[in-house]
ChimeraX commands (.cxc) that place a marker at each C-alpha (Angstrom):
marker #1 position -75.87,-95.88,-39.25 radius 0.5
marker #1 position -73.08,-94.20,-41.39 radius 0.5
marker #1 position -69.54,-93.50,-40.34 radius 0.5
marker #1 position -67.95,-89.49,-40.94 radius 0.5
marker #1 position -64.52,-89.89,-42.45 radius 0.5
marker #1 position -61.88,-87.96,-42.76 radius 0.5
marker #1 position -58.95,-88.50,-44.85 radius 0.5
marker #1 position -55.44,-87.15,-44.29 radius 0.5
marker #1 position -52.08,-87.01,-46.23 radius 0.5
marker #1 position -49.27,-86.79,-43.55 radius 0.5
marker #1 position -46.62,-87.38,-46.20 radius 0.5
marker #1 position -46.59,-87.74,-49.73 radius 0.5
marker #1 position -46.47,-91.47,-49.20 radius 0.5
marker #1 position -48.75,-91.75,-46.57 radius 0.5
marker #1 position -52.83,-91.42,-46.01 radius 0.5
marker #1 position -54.71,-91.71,-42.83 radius 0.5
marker #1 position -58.18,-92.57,-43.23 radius 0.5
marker #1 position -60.47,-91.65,-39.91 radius 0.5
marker #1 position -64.02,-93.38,-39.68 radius 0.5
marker #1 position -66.27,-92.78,-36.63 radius 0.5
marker #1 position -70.15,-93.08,-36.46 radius 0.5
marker #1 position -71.67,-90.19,-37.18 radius 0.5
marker #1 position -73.37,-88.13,-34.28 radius 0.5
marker #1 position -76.26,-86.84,-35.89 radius 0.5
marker #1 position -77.73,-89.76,-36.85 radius 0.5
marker #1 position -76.35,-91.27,-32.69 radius 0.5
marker #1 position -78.77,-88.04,-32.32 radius 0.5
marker #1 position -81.51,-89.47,-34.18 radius 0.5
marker #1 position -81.31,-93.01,-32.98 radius 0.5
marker #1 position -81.77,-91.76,-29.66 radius 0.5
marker #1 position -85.09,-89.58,-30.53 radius 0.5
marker #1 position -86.57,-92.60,-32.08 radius 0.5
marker #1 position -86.03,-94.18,-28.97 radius 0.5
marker #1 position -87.54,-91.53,-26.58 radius 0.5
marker #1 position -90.28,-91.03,-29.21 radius 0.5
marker #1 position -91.54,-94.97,-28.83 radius 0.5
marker #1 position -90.57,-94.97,-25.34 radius 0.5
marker #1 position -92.96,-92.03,-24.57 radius 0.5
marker #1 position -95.51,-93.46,-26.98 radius 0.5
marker #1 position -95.60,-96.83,-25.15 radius 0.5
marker #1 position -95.53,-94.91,-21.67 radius 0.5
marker #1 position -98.96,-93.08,-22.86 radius 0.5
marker #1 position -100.42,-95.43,-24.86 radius 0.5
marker #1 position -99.96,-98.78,-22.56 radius 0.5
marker #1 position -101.45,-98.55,-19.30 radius 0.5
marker #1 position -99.45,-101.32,-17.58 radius 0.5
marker #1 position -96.03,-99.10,-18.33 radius 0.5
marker #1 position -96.91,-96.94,-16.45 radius 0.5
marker #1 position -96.98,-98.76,-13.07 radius 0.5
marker #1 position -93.42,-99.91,-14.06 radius 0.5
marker #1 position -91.54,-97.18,-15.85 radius 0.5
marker #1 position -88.40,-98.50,-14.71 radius 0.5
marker #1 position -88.59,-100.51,-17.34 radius 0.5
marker #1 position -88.70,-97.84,-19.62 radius 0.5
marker #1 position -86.25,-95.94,-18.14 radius 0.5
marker #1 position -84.15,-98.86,-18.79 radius 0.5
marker #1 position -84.70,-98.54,-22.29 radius 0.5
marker #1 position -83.79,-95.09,-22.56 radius 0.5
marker #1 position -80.30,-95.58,-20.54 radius 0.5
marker #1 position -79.12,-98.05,-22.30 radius 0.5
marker #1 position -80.15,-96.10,-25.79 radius 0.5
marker #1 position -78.19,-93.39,-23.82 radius 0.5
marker #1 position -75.01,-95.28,-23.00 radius 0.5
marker #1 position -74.98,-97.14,-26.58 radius 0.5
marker #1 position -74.87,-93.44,-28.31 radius 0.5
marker #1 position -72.37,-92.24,-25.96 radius 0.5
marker #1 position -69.98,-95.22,-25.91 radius 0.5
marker #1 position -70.29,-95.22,-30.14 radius 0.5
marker #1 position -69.37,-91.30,-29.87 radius 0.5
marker #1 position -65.95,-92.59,-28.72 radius 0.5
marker #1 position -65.26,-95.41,-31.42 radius 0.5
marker #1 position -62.97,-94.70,-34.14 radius 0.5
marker #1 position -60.79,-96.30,-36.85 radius 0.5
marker #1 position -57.63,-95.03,-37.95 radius 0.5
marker #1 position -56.23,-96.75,-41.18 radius 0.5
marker #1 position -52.81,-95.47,-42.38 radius 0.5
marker #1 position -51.45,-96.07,-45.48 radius 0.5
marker #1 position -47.63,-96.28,-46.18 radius 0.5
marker #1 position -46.50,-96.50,-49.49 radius 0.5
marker #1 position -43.06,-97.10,-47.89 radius 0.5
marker #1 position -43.42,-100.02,-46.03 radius 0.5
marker #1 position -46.36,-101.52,-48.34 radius 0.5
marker #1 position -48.10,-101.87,-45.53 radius 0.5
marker #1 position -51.67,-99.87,-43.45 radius 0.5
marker #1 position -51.40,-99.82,-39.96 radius 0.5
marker #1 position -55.33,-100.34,-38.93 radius 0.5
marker #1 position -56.17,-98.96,-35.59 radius 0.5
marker #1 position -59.68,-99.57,-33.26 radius 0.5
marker #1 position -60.31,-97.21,-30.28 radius 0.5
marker #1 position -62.80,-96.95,-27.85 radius 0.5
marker #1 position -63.62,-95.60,-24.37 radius 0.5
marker #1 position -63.11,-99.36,-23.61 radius 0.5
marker #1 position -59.94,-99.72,-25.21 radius 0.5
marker #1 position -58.54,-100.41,-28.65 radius 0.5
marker #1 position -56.67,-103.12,-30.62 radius 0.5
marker #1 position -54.34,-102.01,-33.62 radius 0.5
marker #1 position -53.31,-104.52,-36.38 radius 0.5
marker #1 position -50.33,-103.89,-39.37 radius 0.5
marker #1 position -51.35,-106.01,-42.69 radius 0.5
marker #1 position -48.65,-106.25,-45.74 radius 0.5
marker #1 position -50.55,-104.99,-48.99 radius 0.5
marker #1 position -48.83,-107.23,-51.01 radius 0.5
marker #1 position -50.71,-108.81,-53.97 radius 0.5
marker #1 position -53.00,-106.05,-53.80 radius 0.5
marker #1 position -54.65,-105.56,-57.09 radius 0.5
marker #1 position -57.61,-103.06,-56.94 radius 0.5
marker #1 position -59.88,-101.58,-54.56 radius 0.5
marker #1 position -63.46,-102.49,-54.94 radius 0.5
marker #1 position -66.49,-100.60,-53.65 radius 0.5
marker #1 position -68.69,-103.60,-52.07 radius 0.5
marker #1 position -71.65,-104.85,-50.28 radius 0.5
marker #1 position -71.32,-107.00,-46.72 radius 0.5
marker #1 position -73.20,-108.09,-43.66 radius 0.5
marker #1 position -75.50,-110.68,-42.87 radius 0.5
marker #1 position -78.11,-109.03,-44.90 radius 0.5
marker #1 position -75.43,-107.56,-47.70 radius 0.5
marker #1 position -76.80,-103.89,-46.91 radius 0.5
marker #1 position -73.32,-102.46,-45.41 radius 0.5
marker #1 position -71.55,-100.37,-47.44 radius 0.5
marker #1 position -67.53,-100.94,-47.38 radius 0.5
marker #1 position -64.54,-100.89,-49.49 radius 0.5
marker #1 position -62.12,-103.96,-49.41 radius 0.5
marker #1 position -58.70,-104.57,-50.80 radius 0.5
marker #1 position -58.47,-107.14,-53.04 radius 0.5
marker #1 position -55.22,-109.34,-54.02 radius 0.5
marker #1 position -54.87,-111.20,-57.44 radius 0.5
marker #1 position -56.17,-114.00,-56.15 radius 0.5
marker #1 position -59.63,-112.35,-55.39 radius 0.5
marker #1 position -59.20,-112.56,-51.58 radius 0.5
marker #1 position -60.67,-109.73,-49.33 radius 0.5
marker #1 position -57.09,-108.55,-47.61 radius 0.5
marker #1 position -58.84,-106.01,-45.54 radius 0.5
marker #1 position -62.56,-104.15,-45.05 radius 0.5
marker #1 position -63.30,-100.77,-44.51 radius 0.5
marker #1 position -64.52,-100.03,-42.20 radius 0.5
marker #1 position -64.46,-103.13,-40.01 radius 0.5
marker #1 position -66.36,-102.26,-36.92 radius 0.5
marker #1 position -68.74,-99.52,-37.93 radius 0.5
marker #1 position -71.94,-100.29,-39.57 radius 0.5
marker #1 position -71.21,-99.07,-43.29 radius 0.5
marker #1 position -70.40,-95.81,-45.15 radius 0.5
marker #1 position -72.46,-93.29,-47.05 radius 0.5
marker #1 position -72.47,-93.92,-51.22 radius 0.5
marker #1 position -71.04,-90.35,-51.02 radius 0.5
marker #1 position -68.16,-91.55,-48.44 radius 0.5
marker #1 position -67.83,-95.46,-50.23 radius 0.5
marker #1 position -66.60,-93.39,-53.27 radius 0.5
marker #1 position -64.15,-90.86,-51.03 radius 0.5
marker #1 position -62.33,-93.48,-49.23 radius 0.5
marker #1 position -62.55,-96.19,-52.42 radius 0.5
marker #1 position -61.08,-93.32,-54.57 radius 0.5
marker #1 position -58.82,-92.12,-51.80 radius 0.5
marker #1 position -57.09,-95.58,-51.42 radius 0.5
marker #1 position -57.10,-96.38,-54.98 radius 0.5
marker #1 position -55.15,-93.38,-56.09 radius 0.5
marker #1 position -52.52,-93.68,-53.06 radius 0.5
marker #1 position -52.08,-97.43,-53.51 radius 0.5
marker #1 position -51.92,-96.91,-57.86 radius 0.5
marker #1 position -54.47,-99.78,-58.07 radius 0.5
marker #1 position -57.80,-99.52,-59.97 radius 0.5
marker #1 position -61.28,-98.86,-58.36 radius 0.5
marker #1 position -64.06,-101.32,-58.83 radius 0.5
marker #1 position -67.33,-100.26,-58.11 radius 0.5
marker #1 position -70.18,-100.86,-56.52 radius 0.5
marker #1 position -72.01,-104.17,-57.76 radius 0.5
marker #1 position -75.64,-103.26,-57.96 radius 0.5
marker link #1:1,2 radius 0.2
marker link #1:2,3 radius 0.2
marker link #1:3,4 radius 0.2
marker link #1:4,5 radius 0.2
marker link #1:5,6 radius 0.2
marker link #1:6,7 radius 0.2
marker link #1:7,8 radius 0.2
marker link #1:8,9 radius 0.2
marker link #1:9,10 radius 0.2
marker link #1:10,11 radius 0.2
marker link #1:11,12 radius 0.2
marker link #1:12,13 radius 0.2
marker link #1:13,14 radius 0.2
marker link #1:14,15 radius 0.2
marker link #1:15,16 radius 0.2
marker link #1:16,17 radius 0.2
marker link #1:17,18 radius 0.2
marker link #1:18,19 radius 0.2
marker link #1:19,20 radius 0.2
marker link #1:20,21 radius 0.2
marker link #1:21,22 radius 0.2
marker link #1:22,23 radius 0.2
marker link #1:23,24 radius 0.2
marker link #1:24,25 radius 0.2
marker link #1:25,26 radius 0.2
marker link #1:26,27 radius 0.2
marker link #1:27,28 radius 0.2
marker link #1:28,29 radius 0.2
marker link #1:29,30 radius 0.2
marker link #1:30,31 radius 0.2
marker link #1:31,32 radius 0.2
marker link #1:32,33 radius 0.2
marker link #1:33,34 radius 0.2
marker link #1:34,35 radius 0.2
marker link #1:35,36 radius 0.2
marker link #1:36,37 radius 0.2
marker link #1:37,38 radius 0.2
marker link #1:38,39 radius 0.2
marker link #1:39,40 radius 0.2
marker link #1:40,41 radius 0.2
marker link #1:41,42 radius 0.2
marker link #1:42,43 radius 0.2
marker link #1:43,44 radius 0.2
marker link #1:44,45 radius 0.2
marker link #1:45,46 radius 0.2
marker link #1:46,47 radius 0.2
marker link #1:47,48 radius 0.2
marker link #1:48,49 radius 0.2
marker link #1:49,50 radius 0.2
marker link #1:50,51 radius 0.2
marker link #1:51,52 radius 0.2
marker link #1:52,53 radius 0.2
marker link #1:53,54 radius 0.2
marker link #1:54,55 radius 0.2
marker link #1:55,56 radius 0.2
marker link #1:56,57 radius 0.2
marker link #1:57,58 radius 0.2
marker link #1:58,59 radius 0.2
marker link #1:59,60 radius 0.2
marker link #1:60,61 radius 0.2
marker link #1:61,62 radius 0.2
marker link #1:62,63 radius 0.2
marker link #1:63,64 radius 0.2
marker link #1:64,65 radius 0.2
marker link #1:65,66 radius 0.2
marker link #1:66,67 radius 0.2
marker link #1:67,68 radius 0.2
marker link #1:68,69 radius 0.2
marker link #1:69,70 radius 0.2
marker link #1:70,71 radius 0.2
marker link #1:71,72 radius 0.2
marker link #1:72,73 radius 0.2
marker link #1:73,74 radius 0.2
marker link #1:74,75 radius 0.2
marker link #1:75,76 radius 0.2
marker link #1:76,77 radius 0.2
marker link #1:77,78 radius 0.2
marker link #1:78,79 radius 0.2
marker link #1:79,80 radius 0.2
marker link #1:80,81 radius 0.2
marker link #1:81,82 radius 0.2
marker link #1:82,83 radius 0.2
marker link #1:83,84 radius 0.2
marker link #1:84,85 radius 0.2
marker link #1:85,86 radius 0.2
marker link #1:86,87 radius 0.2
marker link #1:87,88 radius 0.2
marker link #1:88,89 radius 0.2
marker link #1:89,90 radius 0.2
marker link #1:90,91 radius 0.2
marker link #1:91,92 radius 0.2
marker link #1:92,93 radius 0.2
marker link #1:93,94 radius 0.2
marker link #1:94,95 radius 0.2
marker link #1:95,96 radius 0.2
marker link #1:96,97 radius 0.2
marker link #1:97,98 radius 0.2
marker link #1:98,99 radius 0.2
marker link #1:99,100 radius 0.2
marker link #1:100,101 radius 0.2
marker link #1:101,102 radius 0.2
marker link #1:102,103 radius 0.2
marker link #1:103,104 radius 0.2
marker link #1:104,105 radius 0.2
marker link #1:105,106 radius 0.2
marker link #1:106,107 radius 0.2
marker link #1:107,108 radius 0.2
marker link #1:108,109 radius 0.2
marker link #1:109,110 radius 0.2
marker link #1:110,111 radius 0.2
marker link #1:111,112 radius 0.2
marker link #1:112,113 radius 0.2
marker link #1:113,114 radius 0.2
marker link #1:114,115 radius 0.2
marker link #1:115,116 radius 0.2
marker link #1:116,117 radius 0.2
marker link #1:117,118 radius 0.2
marker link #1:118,119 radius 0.2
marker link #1:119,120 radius 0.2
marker link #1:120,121 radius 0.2
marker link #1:121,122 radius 0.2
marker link #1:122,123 radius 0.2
marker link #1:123,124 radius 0.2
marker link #1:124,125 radius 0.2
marker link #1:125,126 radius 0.2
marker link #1:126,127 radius 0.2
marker link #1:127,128 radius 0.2
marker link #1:128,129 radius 0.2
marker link #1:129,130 radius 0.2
marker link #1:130,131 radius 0.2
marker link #1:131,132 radius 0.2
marker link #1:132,133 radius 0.2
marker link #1:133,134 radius 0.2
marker link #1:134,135 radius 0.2
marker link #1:135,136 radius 0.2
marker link #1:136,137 radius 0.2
marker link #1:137,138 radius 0.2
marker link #1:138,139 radius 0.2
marker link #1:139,140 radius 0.2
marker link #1:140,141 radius 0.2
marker link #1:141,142 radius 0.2
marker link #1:142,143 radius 0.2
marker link #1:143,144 radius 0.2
marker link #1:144,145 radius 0.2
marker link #1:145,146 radius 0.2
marker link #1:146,147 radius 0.2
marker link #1:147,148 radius 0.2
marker link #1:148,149 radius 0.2
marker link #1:149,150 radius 0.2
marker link #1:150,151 radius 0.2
marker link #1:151,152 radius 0.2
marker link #1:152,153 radius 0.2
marker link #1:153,154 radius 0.2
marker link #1:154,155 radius 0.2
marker link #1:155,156 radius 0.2
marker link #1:156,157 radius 0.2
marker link #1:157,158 radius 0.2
marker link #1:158,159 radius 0.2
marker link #1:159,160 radius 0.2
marker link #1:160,161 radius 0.2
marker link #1:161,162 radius 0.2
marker link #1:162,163 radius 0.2
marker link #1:163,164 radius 0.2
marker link #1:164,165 radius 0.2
marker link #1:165,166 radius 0.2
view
């Protein structure tokens, strides 16, 4: 699934990048669900003597889209301080981190994950080191919103823009 972002200027030396998961496809996800739920309830006999099973399914489909509704990440960058204030919210609470962008050389457009199909951007220092991913916590980004938020940061931070590795 893809995250909707939204990028701010609050001052002239500041951005605020937003990422949260996008609710049409939470919308989708959850039809896919009631669509092989229903399928299994007509097509396999035994489900139907236990459809509490199924209900199961479909609750916790249901509380998994509504509890990703509420995640967010807030990233601000401040070219006054050198430094992005990275914030994680939920309905179940939130953590928020401040990392130095020292040695920060470029922004690169970049693949991760176990199975390297997540989208992200990552700031890298002269040394080659990942100093932070975007976005940490949901899945990946859009090709459309990789280049928004890799060309967003890039032209704040007055670093070049790598892209994607194919």
């Amino acid at each position: 699934m893809t995250a909707t972002v939204r990028a701010d200027r609050l001052h002239p030396r500041q951005l605020q990048l937003e990422l949260r998961q996008s609710g049409r496809e939470l919308a989708v996800f959850l039809l896919v669900v009631l669509i092989i739920v229903g399928a299994v309830f007509l097509l396999v006999p035994q489900a139907r003597q236990m459809p509490v099973v199924l209900l199961g399914a479909v609750g916790v489909a249901f509380g998994w889209c509504a509890y990703a509704m509420t995640c967010r990440e807030h990233y601000t960058f401040d070219q006054q301080t050198n430094a992005v204030s990275v914030k994680r919210m939920s309905v179940l609470g939130g953590s928020s981190t401040a990392l130095d962008l020292a040695g920060v050389c470029a922004v690169q457009q970049s693949w991760s994950g176990v199975d390297e199909d997540r989208r992200v951007v990552e700031l890298v220092t002269t040394s080659g080191a990942t100093k932070l991913r975007i976005p940490r916590r949901l899945t990946t980004l859009s090709a459309q919103e990789q280049d928004l938020v890799g060309r967003a940061i890039a032209g704040h931070l007055g670093v070049p823009l790598r892209s994607v590795p194919s």
